[in-house]
N, C-alpha and C positions, 0 to 999 in steps of 0.2 A: 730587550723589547721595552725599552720604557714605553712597552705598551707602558714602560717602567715607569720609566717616565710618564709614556702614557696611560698606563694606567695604574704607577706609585701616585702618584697620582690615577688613572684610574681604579688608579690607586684604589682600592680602597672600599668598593663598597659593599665589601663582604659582611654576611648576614648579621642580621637586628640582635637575632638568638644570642648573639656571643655576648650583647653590649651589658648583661650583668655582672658580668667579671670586674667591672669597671665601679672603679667611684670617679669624687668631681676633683678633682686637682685643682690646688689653688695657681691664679692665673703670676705666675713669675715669668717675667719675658727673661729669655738666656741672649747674652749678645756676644759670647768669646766666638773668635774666628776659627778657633781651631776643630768649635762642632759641626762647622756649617756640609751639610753636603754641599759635593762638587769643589772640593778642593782638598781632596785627601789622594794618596796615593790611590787606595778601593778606585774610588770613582773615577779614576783615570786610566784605570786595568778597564774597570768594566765601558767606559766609552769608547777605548780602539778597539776593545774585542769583543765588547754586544754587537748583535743583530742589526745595525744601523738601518740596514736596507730592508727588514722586516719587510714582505708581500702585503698588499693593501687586504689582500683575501684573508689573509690569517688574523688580520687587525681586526676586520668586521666580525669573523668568526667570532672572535670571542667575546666583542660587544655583544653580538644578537642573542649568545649563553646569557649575559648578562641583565641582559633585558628581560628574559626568561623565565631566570631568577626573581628579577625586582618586580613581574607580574606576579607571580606565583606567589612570592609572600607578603607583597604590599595588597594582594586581596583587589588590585584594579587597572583596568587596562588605561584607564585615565590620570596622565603626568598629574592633572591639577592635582588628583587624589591620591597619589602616590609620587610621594614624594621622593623615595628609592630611584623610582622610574625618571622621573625627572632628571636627577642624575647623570644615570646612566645616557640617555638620549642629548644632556646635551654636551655630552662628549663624543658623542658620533657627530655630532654637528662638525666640533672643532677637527674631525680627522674627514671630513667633505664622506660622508658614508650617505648613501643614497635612500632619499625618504620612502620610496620601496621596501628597501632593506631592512629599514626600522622599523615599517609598518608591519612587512610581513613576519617577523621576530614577535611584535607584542601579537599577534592572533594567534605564533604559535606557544607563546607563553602556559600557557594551561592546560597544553595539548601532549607536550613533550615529557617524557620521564627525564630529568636535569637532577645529579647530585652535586652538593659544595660540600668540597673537602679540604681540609685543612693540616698537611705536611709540616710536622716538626724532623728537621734533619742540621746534624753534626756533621763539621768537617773536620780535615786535618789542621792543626794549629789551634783549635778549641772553638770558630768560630759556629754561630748558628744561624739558619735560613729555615723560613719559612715560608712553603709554597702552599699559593692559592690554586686550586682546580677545581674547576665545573664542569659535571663529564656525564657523560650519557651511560658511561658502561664503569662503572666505580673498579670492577675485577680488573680490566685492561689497564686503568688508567694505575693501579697501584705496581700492577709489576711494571707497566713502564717507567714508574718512578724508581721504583727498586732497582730495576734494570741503569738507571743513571748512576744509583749512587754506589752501585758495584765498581764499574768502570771508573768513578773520579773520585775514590776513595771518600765518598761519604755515608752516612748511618742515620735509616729513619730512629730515632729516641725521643721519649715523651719528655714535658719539662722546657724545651727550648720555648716556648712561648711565655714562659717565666723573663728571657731576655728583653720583652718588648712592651711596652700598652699600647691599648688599643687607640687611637687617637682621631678625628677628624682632620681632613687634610683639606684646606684652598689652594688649589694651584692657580696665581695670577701671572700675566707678561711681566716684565721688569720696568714696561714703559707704562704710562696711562692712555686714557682713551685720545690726548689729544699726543700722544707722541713723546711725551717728557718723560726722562728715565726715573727711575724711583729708587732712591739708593737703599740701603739697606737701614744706616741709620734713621730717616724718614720710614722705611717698612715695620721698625720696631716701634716706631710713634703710633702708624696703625694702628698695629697688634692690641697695642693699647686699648686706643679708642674703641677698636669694634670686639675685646673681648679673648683674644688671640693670648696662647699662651709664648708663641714662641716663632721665629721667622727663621725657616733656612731657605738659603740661594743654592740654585742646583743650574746642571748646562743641561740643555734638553739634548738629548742623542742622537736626534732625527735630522735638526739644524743648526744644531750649535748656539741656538742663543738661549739666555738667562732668562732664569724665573723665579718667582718666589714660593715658598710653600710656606703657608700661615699654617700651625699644630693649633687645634684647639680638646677641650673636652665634646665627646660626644654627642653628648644632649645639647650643644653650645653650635654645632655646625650651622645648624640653618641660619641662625642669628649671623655668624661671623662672614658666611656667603652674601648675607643680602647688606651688610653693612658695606664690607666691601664694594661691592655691585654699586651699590648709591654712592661708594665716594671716587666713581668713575676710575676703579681698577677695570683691568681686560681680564675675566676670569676663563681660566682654560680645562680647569677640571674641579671638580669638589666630591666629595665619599669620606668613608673607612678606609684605614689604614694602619699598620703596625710601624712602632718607632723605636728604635734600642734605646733600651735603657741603659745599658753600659756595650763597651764596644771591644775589640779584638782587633791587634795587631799579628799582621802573618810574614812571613821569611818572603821572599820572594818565589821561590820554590812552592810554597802552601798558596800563597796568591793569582801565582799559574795555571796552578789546578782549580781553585775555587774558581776561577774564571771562566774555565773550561767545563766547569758544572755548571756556570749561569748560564751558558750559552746551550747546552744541552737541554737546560729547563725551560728557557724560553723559545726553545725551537719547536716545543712539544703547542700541539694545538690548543690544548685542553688546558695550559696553563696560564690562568690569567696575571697573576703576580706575583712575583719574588722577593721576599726581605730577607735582611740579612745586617748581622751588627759588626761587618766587616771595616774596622778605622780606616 
């Protein structure tokens, strides 16, 4: 589910509370090909056999959680004043979610009992994945997570988010506003300019075409969205998000399986996003 894409990119914009974990990382752009998502073998297991066709219902679903959230602790039903919120909505934009749907989400923001939970889970071959869930029944929602990782040989354990920081993520088109593609080596110019510590190219799993994700610090997102934005990128998503810090090669046999536990995890309603430091 690139809600994974759409939403690792929606990636992302799991709660404020986490962001002390965090220091500032000094800005060093990475240019080696060999980190880039969407070009490792992972990301080619997980494009023929994610959820391509993901239900537009199950998409909104988990926006309208989301929005829920970003009322609830941005303390406002107002994007201007809430920033989270902002976010959030204008990625229902870019997935055509009907402004109904948004609307009635943010009135029911303050109204709904909504938990975020935060799954650290181990697989076979030593890799780790981290699931984001927003759930209305936190009891259900863990044994059905339990329940996944019975069957595809994985183990909630505490510690896997040691693999990863917390990172802000831009998700832009690969082209600009007037059509001209942006290559990578120019994306890393960006990066530069607006503050960006790091550019990877990813294939969107919904359509097939390339994007770019600018990694920044934290406290640094709002800055590198609207630099961006002014130098007439197409921005497609921006939030929170986890990034491996170091990564895991699996057998093919281990990569089967992790595959068939992404697919179980994002077929669940209640989950909005999956990482994982799978090379």
């Amino acid at each position: 589910m690139s809600v994974g894409s759409i939403l690792q990119r929606v990636n992302g914009l799991f709660r404020p509370h986490m962001l002390t974990f965090l220091h500032y990382p000094s800005h060093t752009i990475h240019a080696s090909c060999a980190a880039l998502a969407g070009h490792n073998k992972w990301s080619k297991v997980k494009h023929v056999k994610g959820p391509k066709d993901v239900a537009r219902s199950q998409i909104f679903h988990k926006l309208s959680m989301l929005i829920r959230i970003a009322v609830k602790e941005g303390g406002s039903t107002n994007p201007e004043l809430n920033r989270s919120l902002a976010n959030v909505i204008e990625q229902c934009r870019n997935v055509s979610m009907p402004k109904a749907s948004i609307e009635a989400a943010i009135n029911k923001g303050d109204k709904i009992k909504t938990s975020s939970l935060l799954y650290e889970v181990r697989g076979p071959g030593g890799y780790t994945m981290l699931i984001e869930v927003l759930t209305d029944n936190s009891k259900r929602m863990s044994s059905e997570i339990r329940h996944i990782m019975n069957v595809h040989g994985g183990l909630i354990a505490e510690g896997g988010r040691h693999n990863f920081e917390r990172k802000g993520i831009v998700t832009v088109s690969d082209k600009d506003q007037s059509g001209s593609p942006i290559t990578l080596d120019k994306a890393l110019e960006l990066a530069i300019e607006v503050g960006a510590e790091d550019v990877q190219e990813e294939e969107e799993e919904e359509n097939e075409k390339m994007m770019l994700k600018f990694i920044c610090a934290v406290p640094s997102l709002h800055q590198v969205r609207e630099k961006l934005k002014s130098l007439g990128l197409c921005l497609l998503s921006s939030g929170l998000g986890y990034i491996p810090v170091t990564t895991v090669e699996l057998s093919d046999e281990d990569m089967e399986q992790a595959s068939q536990m992404l697919q179980a995890l994002k077929d669940n309603e209640d989950v909005v996003q999956v990482y994982d430091n799978i090379a």
